[in-house]
C-alpha positions as CSV (number, residue, x, y, z in Angstrom):
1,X,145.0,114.2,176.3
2,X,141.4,114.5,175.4
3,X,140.0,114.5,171.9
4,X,137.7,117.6,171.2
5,X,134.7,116.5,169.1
6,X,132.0,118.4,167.7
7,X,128.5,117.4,167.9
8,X,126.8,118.0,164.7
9,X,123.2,117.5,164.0
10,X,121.3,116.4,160.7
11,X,119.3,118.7,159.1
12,X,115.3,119.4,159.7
13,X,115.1,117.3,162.9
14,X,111.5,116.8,164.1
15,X,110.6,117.3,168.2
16,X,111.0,114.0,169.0
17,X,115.0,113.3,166.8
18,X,115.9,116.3,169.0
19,X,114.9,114.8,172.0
20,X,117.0,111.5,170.8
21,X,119.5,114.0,170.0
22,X,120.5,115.1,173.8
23,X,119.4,111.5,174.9
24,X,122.6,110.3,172.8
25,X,125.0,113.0,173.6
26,X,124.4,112.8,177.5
27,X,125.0,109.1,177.0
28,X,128.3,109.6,175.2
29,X,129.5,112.6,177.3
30,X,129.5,109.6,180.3
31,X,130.9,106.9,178.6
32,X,133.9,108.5,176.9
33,X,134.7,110.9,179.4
34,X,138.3,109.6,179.8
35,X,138.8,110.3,176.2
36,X,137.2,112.9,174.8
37,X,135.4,116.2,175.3
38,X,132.0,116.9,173.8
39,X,131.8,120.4,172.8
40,X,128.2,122.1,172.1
41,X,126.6,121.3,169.3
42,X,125.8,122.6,165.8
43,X,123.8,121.5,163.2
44,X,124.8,120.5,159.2
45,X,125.7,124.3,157.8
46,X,126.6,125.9,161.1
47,X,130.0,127.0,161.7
48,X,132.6,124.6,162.8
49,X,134.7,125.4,166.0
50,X,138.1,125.2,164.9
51,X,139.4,123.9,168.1
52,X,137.3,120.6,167.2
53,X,139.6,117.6,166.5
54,X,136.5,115.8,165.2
55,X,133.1,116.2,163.9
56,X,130.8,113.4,165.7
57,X,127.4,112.4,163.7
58,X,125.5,110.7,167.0
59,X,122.5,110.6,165.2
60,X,121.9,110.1,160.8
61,X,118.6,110.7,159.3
62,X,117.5,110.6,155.8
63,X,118.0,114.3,155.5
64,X,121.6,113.7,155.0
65,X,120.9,112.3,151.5
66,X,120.1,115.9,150.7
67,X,122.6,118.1,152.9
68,X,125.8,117.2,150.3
69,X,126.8,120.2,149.7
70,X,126.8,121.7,153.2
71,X,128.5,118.0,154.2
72,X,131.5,118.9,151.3
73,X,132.1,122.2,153.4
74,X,132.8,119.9,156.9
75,X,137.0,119.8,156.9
76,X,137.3,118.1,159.9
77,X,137.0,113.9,160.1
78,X,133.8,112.7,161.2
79,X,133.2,110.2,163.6
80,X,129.8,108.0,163.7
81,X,128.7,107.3,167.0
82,X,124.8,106.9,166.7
83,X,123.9,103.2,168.8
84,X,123.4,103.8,172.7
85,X,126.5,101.5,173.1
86,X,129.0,104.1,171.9
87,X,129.5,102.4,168.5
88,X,128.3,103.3,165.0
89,X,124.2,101.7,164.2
90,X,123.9,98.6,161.5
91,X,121.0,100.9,160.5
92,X,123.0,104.0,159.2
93,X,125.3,101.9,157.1
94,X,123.8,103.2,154.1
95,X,124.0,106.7,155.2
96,X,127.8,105.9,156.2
97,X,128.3,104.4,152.9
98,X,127.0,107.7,150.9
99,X,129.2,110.1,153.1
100,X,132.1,107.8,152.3
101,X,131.7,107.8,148.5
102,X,129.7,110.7,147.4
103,X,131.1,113.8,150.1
104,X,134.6,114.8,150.2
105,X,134.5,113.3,154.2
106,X,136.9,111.3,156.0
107,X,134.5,109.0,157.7
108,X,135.2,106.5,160.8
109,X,132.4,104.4,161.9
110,X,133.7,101.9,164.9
111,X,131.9,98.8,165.0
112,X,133.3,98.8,169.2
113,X,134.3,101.1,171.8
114,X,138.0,100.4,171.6
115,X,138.2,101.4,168.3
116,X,135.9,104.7,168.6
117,X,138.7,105.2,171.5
118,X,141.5,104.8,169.5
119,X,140.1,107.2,167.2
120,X,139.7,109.5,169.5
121,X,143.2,108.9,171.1
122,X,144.8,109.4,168.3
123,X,143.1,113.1,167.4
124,X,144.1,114.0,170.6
125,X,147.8,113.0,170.3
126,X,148.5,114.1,166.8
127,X,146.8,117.6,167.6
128,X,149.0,117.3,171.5
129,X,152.2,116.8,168.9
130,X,151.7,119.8,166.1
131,X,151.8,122.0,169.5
132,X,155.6,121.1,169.8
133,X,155.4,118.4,172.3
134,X,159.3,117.0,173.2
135,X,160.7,114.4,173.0
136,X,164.6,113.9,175.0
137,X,167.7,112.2,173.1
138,X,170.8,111.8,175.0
139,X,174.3,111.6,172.4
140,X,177.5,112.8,171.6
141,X,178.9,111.9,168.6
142,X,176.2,109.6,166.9
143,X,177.6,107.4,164.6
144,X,181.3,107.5,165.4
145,X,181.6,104.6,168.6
146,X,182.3,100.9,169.4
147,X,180.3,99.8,166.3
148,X,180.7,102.7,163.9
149,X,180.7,100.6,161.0
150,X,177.0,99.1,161.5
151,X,175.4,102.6,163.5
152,X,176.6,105.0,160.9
153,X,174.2,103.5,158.2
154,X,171.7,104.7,160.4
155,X,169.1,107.3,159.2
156,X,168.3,108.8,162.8
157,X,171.1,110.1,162.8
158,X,171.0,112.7,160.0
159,X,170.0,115.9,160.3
160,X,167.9,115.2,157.4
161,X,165.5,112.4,159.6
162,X,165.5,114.9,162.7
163,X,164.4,117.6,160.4
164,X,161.3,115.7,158.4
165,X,160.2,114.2,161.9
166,X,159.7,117.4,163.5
167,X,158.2,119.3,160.2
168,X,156.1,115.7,159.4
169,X,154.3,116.1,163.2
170,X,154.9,119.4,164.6
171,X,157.6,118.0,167.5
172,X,160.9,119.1,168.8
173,X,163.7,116.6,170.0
174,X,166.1,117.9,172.4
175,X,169.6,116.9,172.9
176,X,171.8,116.6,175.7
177,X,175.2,115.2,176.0
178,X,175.1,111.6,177.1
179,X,179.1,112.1,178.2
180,X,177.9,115.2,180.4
181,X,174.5,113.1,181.7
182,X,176.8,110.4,183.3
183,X,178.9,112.6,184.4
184,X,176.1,114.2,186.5
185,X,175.3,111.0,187.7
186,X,178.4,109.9,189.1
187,X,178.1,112.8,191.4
188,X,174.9,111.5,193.1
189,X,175.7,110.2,196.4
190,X,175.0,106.4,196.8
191,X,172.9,107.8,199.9
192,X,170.6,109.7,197.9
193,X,170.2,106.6,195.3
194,X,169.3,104.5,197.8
195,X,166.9,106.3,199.2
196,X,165.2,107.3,196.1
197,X,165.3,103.3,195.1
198,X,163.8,102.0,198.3
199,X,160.9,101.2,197.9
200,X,161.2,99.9,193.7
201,X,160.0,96.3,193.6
202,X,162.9,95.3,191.4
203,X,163.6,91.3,190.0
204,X,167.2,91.0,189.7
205,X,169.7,88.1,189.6
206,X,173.2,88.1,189.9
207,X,172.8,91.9,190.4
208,X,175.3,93.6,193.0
209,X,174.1,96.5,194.9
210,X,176.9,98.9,193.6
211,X,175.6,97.5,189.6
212,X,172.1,98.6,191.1
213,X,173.0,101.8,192.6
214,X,174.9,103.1,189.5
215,X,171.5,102.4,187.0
216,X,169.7,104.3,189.9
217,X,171.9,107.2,189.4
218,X,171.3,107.6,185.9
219,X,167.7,107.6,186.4
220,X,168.1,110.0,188.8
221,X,170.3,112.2,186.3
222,X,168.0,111.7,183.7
223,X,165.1,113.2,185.8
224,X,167.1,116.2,186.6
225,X,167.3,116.7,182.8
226,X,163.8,116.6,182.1
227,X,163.2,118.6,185.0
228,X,165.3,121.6,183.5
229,X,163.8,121.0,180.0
230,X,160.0,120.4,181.2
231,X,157.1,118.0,179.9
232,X,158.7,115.3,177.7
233,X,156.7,112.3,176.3
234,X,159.5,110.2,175.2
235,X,163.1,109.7,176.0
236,X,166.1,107.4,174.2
237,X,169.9,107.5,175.0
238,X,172.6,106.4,172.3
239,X,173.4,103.9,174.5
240,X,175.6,101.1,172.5
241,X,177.4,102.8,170.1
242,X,178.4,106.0,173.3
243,X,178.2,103.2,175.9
244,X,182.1,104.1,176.9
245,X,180.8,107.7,178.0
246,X,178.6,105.6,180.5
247,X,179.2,103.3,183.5
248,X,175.9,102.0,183.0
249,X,173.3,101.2,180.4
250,X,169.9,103.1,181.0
251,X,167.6,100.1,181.1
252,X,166.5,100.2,184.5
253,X,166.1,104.2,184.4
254,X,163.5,103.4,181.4
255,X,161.5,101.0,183.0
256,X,161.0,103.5,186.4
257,X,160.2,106.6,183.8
258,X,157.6,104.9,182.5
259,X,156.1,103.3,185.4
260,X,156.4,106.0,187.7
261,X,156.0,109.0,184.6
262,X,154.1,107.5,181.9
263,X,157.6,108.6,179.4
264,X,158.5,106.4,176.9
265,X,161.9,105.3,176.4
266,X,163.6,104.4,173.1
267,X,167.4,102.3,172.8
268,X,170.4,103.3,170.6
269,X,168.9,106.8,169.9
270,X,166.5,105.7,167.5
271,X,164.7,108.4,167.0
272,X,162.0,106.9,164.2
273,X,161.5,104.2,166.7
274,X,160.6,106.6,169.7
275,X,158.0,108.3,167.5
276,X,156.5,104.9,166.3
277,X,156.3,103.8,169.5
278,X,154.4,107.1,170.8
279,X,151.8,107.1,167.7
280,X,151.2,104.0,168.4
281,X,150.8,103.7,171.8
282,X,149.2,106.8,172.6
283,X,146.4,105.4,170.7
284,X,146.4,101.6,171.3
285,X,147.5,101.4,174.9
286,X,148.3,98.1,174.4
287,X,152.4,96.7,175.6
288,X,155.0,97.0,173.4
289,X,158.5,96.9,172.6
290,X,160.9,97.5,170.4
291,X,163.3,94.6,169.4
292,X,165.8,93.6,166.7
293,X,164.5,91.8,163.9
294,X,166.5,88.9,162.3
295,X,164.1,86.7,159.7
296,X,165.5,83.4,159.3
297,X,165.9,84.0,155.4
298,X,168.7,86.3,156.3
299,X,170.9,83.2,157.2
300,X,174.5,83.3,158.5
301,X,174.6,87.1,158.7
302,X,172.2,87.4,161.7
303,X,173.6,84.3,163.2
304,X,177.0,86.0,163.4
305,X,176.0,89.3,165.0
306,X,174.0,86.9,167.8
307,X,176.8,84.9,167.8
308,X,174.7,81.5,167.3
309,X,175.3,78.3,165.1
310,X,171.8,77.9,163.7
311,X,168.3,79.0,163.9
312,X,165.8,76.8,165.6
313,X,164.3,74.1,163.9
314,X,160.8,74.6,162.8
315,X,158.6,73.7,159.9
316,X,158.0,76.5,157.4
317,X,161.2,78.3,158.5
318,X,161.4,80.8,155.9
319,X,158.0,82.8,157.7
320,X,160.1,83.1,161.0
321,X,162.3,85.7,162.7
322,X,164.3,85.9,166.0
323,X,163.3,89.0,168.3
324,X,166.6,89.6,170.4
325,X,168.0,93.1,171.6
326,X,170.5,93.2,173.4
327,X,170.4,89.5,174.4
328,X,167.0,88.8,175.3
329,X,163.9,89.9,173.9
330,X,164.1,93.8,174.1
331,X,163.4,96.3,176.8
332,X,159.7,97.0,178.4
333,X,158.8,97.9,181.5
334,X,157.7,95.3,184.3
335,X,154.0,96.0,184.0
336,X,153.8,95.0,180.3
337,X,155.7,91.6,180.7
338,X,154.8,88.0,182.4
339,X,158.5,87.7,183.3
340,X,161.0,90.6,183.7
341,X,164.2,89.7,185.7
342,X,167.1,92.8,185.8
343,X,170.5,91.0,184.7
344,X,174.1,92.3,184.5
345,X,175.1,92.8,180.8
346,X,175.7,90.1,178.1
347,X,177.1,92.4,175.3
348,X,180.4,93.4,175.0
349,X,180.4,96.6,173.5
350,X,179.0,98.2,176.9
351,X,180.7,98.9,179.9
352,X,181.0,95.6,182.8
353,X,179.0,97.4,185.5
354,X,176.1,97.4,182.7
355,X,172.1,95.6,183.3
356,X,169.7,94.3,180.7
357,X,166.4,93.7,181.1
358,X,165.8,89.8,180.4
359,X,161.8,90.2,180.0
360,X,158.5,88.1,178.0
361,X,155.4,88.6,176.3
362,X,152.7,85.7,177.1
363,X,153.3,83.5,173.8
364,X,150.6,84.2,171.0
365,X,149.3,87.0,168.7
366,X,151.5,90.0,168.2
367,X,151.5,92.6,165.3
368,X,154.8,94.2,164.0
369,X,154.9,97.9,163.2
370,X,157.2,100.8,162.2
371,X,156.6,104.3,161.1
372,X,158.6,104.1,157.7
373,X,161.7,106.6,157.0
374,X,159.6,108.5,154.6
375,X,157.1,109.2,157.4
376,X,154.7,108.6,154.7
377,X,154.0,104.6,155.7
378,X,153.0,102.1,158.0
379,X,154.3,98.5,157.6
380,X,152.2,96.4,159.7
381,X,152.7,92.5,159.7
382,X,150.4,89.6,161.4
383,X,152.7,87.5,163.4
384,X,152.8,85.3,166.4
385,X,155.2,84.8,168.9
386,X,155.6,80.9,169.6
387,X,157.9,80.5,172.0
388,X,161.1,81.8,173.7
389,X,164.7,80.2,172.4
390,X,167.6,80.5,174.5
391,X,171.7,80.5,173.8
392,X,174.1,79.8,176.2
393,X,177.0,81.9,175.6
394,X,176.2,83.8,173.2
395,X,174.0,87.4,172.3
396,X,170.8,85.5,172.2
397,X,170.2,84.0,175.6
398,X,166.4,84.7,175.8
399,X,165.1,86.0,172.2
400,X,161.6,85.5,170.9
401,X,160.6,82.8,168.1
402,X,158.2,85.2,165.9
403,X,156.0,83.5,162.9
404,X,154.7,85.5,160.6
405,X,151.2,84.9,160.5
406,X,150.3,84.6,156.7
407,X,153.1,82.8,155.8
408,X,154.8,85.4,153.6
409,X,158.6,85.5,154.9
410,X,160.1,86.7,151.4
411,X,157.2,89.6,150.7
412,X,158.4,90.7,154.5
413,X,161.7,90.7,153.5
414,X,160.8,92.8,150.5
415,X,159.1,95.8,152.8
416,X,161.3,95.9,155.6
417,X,162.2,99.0,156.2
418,X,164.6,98.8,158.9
419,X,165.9,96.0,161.7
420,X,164.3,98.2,164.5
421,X,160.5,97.1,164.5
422,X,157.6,97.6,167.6
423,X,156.1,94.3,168.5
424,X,152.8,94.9,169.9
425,X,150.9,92.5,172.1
426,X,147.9,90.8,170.4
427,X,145.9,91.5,166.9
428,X,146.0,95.5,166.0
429,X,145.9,95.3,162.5
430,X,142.2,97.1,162.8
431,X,143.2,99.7,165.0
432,X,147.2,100.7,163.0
433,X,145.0,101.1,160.1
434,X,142.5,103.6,161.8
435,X,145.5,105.9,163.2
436,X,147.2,105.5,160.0
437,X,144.4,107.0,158.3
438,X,144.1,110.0,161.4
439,X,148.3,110.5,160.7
440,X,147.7,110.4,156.9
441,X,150.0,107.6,156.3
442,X,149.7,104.6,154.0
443,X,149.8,101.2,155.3
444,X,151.0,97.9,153.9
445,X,150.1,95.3,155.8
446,X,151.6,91.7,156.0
């Protein structure tokens, strides 16, 4: 996915802010060549190629002061890019600052290349999406399972949250029996999953090679699927609440889609989360997961459901949450992670011959994110991971000590808008905001 960005010139250029002109697109046409596409280019007042994603200003002048009401007929967002590093000039600030306030324009100026790439990422993603990109969710019988009374309170479940999601971005999610999948994938022979897991580089412990072989055949299953179905971008299973229609969890299969495909995977069917995660990481490119959030303020009933005494001890205790899913710190694939280790299963709600992925994030900055229900809002919030804390015995043998960075554990308990949250490595606050803006939503950030 490219972004498709229109050159647009200033008014009443003189010979030598032509020349400067070319000098700047050539330059930008090589240095974000692996993000976007530079189409020909127009001048303030010529007409706009509706197959832009973008207007790009690479060069202001004064004569913008003067252009307004040609500027007010632009309806596409404008991107500065007018310094020979990619990035918007200190010099045109005021010129920036006048399109902002006094034209109808939505204006980005990116004080750094990452962020101009975001941008541009994120153009390209929500324009790749309002085509009807898929997405590929594997259930039966959503809420009724082996935890029906916590999965049926659930809002991606209703037809109502797949309905606003594919109006809201222009998607369709596909549905295929999760029963029938493993059904398929017992048929596979255990000669034709061990060839096609030869040569995976896989840590494991305490893993038996029949354990192995089944998650190899549901990866293999799932392939077939999207095969039939074509181009997906995401893929989730209802996988704890259906796990009896399953020998298996689909962990492992996961981790190889995305290595091996570029597909992101979702857990529990969570639909909201699966298109969270591709907004976001379409864009940011950075590692991710999602994980189950459990703020210390919530008290004994998170320690039940993780089957744990107390919280850890720690000063300020009221700004700190466990990350744990499914007994460690939530799935991601091995390339994202300092330590991923493939274990047999912890919970008891899936089937014996299950794995979970036991994996870290290198201690220090994260940001928390989730698309709200509405699809209307962002909640973004500063934290830190500090360390890892681990159980014996119980559903938390390996979760994630989270601190929220600005010290405001009650005003996160007040926005939370679901348990499910994206925990993204390092400080994106700056870039959320920018897609946010590109998706239309409204952020709150924490």
């Amino acid at each position: 996915m490219k972004a498709l960005l229109l050159p647009m010139a200033m008014p009443n250029q003189n010979e030598r802010e032509k020349q400067e002109f070319i000098s700047q697109l050539n330059n930008l046409r090589e240095m974000y060549k692996d993000t976007a596409e530079f189409l020909d280019p127009v001048a303030v007042g010529e007409p706009v190629d509706n197959n832009a994603d973008a207007v790009v200003f690479i060069q202001l002048i004064g004569t913008a002061f003067g252009a307004k009401q040609e500027l007010n007929k632009i309806k596409l967002p404008i991107i500065v890019l007018t310094s020979q590093f990619g990035t918007v000039e200190m010099w045109d600030w005021e010129i920036v600052s006048f399109l902002r306030e006094e034209t109808d324009l939505t204006v980005f100026s990116p004080y750094n290349t990452e962020l101009a790439r975001v941008i541009m990422r994120a153009l390209a993603a929500k324009r790749d999406m309002h085509k009807g990109m898929r997405f590929l969710m594997f259930q039966d019988s959503p809420g009724e399972g082996v935890q029906a009374g916590i999965f049926k309170r659930f809002y991606w479940w209703e037809k109502e949250c797949t309905d606003l999601i594919e109006s809201r971005f222009g998607i369709k999610i596909e549905y295929r029996s999760y029963k029938e999948l493993n059904i398929n994938a017992q048929r596979i022979s255990d000669e034709v999953a061990d060839k096609a897991s030869s040569g995976w580089d896989i840590p494991c412990q305490d893993v038996s090679p029949e354990r192995f072989r089944k998650a190899v055949k549901l990866y293999l299953a799932i392939k077939e699927v999207i095969a039939e179905i074509g181009e997906v971008h995401g893929v989730g299973a209802n996988c704890l609440n259906e796990s009896f229609n399953s020998e298996t969890t689909p962990c492992l299969a996961w981790n190889i889609l995305f290595e091996k495909d570029n597909i992101l995977w979702v857990c529990e069917g969570d639909t909201v989360t699966l298109v969270s995660k591709f907004i976001v990481y379409s864009a940011l490119k950075q590692p991710l997961l999602m994980t189950n959030i459990y703020p210390f303020l919530v008290g004994m009933a998170a320690l039940k459901h993780e089957k744990i005494d107390e919280f850890p001890d720690v000063m300020d205790s009221d700004d700190c949450a466990l990350g744990v899913h499914c007994a460690y710190f939530g799935m991601a694939p091995q390339s994202f992670c300092s330590r991923w280790i493939l274990r047999p299963k912890v919970l008891e709600i899936v089937e014996k011959d299950s794995l979970m992925v036991d994996c870290e994030f290198e201690p220090g900055p994260v940001t928390l994110a989730k698309i709200h229900p509405n699809m209307k809002k962002m909640i973004i919030i500063e934290s830190v991971i500090e360390e890892y804390v681990q159980y014996p015995g119980s559903d938390c043998r390996n979760g994630a000590l989270i601190r929220f960075k600005n010290n405001n554990g009650h005003q996160v308990m007040q926005s939370l808008c679901s348990h499910h949250a994206l925990i993204i490595k390092g400080n994106s606050v700056p870039q959320l905001q920018l897609l946010a803006e590109i998706y239309g939503f409204e952020t709150e950030v924490l």
